[in-house]
N, C-alpha and C positions, 0 to 999 in steps of 0.2 A: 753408472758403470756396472753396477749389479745385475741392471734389466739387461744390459749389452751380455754381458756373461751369459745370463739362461737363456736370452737366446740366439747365443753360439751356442750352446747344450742344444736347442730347440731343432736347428740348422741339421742336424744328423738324426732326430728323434722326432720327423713330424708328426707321428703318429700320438704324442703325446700331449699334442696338439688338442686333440678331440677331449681329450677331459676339460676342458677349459668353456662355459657356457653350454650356448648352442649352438645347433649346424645353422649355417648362414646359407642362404640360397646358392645353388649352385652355381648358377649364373657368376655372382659378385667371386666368388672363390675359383673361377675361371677367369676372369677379367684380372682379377689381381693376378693369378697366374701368365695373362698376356704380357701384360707389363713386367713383369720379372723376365719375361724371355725377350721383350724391348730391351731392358735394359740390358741383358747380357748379348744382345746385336751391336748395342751400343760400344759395348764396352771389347768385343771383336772385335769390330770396327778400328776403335781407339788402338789395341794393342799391334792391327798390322799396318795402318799407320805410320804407328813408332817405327815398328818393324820394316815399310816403305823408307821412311825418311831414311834411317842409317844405311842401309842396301843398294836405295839407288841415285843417292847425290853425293857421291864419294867426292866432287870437285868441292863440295863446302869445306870450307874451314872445321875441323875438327868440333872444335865446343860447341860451335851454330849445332852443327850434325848431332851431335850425342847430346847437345840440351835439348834439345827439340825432341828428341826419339825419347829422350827417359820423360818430358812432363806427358807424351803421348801413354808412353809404356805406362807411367803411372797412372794414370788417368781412366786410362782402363781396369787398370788393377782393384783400384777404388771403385769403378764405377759396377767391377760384377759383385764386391763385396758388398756393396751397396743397397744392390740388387736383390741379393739373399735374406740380406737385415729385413729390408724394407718388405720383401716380400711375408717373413713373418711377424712382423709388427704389425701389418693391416690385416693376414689370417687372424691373429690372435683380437685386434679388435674385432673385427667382425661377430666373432663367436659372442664376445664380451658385450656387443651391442654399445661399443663406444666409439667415438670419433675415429677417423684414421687419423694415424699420426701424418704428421709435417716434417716438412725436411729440409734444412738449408741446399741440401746436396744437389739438385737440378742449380741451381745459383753459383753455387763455387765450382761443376761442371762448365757450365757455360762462359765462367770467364774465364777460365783454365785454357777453353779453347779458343778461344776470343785473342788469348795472349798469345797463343802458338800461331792462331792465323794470321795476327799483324806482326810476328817473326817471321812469319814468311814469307808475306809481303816487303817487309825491309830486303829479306834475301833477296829477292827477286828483283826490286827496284837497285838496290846497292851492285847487285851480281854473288855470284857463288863464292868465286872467290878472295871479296872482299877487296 
């Protein structure tokens, strides 16, 4: 929980970054940069979505509609936090010359929406409005 703290501090001060090790190829310190703006497509993506679901299937059932739009809404939420984390956790090893870290997070993304897409398919098979 303490590493999570610094770096949220890190998140706003990457420049403090550079004291830690050494410069890593620039190459890998762009690559992990792509992926951080994957991720945050990703995680667009998810929040309009959410934002689709509640907007334009007003004939759902209330709960379908706003369960569906908040595990979306959320999902995104998580997924650009994620994104940031993760993005300075693999700067910071790099410099360090240590493993990238791991991450459950692609796994409990994927089923997150796994679960939202066979709600939808119930919607769709059942009908809109129930």
């Amino acid at each position: 929980m303490i590493e999570f703290g610094r770096n949220v501090r890190l998140w706003f001060a990457p420049e403090q970054v550079r004291s830690e090790g050494g410069t890593p190829d620039y190459r890998f310190s762009l690559a992990n940069e792509r992926t951080f703006l994957a991720w945050l497509r990703t995680a667009l993506a998810l929040i309009g979505g959410g934002f689709a679901v509640d907007q334009f299937l007003p004939d759902l059932r209330w709960a379908w509609r706003v369960g569906l739009a908040l595990a979306l809404l959320g999902a995104g939420v998580l997924c650009s936090l994620r994104a940031v984390n993760h993005w300075m956790r693999c700067e910071r090893a790099m410099r360090r010359g240590e493993d990238l870290p791991v991450s459950r997070f692609p796994a409990l993304l994927s089923i997150v929406v796994a679960v939202v897409a066979v709600a939808m398919v119930v919607v769709v098979l059942v009908g809109w409005e129930g």
